[in-house]
N, C-alpha and C positions, 0 to 999 in steps of 0.2 A: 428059396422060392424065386425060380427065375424062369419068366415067362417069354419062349423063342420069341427072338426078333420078328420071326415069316408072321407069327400070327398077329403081332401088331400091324406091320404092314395090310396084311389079308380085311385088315376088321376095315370096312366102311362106315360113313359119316352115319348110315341112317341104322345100321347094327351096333353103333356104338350112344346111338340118343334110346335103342329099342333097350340094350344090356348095359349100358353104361352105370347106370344108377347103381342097379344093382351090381356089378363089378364092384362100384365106389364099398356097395354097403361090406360086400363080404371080405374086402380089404380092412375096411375100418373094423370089422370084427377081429381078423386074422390078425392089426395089429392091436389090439384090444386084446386080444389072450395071450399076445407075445408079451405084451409089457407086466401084466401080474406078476 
């Protein structure tokens, strides 16, 4: 799971406070199913 460099870059301070959160959440799911 490897997410391109451009689109870190690309992402802004106020896109990243509006999806951040939830970015966080479905990461911490993503590792939450990996570790079972």
């Amino acid at each position: 799971f490897n997410v391109p460099f451009e689109i870190g870059v690309k992402i802004t301070e106020r896109e990243y406070q509006e999806y951040g959160q939830a970015l966080e959440k479905m990461l911490q799911d993503i590792l939450a199913e990996n570790a079972e």
